[in-house]
C-alpha positions as CSV (number, residue, x, y, z in Angstrom):
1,X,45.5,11.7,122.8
2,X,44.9,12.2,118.8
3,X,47.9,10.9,117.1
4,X,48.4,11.2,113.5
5,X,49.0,7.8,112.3
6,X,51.3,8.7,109.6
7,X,53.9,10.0,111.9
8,X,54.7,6.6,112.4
9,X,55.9,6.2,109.0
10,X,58.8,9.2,108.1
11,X,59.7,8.8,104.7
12,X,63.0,8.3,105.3
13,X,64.0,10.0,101.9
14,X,62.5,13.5,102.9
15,X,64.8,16.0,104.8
16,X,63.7,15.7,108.1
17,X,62.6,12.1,108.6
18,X,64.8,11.3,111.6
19,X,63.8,14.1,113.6
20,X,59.9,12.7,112.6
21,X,60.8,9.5,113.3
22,X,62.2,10.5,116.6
23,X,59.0,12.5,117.7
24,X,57.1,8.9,117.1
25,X,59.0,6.9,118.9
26,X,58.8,9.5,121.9
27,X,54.9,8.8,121.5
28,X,55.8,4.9,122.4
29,X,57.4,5.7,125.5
30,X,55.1,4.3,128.3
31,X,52.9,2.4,126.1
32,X,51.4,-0.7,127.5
33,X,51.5,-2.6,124.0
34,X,55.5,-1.5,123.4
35,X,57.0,-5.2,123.5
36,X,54.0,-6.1,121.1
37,X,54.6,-4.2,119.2
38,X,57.7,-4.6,118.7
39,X,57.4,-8.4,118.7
40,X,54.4,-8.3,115.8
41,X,57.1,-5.4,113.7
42,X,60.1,-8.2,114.2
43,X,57.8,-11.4,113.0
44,X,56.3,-9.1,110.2
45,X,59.0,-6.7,109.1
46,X,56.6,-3.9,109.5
47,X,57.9,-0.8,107.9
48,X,57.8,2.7,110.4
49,X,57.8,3.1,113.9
50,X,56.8,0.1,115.7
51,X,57.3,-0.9,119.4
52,X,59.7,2.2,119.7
53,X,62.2,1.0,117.0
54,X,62.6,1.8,113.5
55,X,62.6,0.0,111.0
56,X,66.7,0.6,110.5
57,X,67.0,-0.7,114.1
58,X,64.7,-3.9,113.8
59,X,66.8,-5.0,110.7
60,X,70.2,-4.7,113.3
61,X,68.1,-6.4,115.6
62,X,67.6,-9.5,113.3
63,X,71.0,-9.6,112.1
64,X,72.3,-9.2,115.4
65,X,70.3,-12.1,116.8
66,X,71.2,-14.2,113.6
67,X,75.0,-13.5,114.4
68,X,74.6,-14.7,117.6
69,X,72.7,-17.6,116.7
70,X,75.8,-19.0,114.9
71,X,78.5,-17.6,116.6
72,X,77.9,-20.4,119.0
73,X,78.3,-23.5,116.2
């Protein structure tokens, strides 16, 4: 399947960009490399569609496993 690799990076400033940034994440549904991905866009702070997040979600991610990191001291 040809996929266009900029559909993996909605700007998120354009009308429209969630629904774009939707359809790329459907495209990581099934993917054999989706926790890679994901784990290589957490470690990096990649900017897109990685590993079937965005990056809006991967930056709750972090400060949600920050919080509970020192909820616990």
């Amino acid at each position: 399947m040809k996929v266009d690799p900029n559909q993996f990076v909605p700007d998120m400033s354009v009308k429209g960009a969630l629904t774009k940034a939707n359809q790329a994440k459907l495209l990581c549904v099934g993917c054999p490399y989706l926790e890679e991905c994901l784990a290589y866009a957490m470690e990096t702070h990649q900017e897109g569609v990685w590993g079937g997040t965005t990056t809006h979600e991967r930056t709750k991610m972090r400060r949600q496993a920050v919080r509970e990191k020192y909820a616990g001291r």
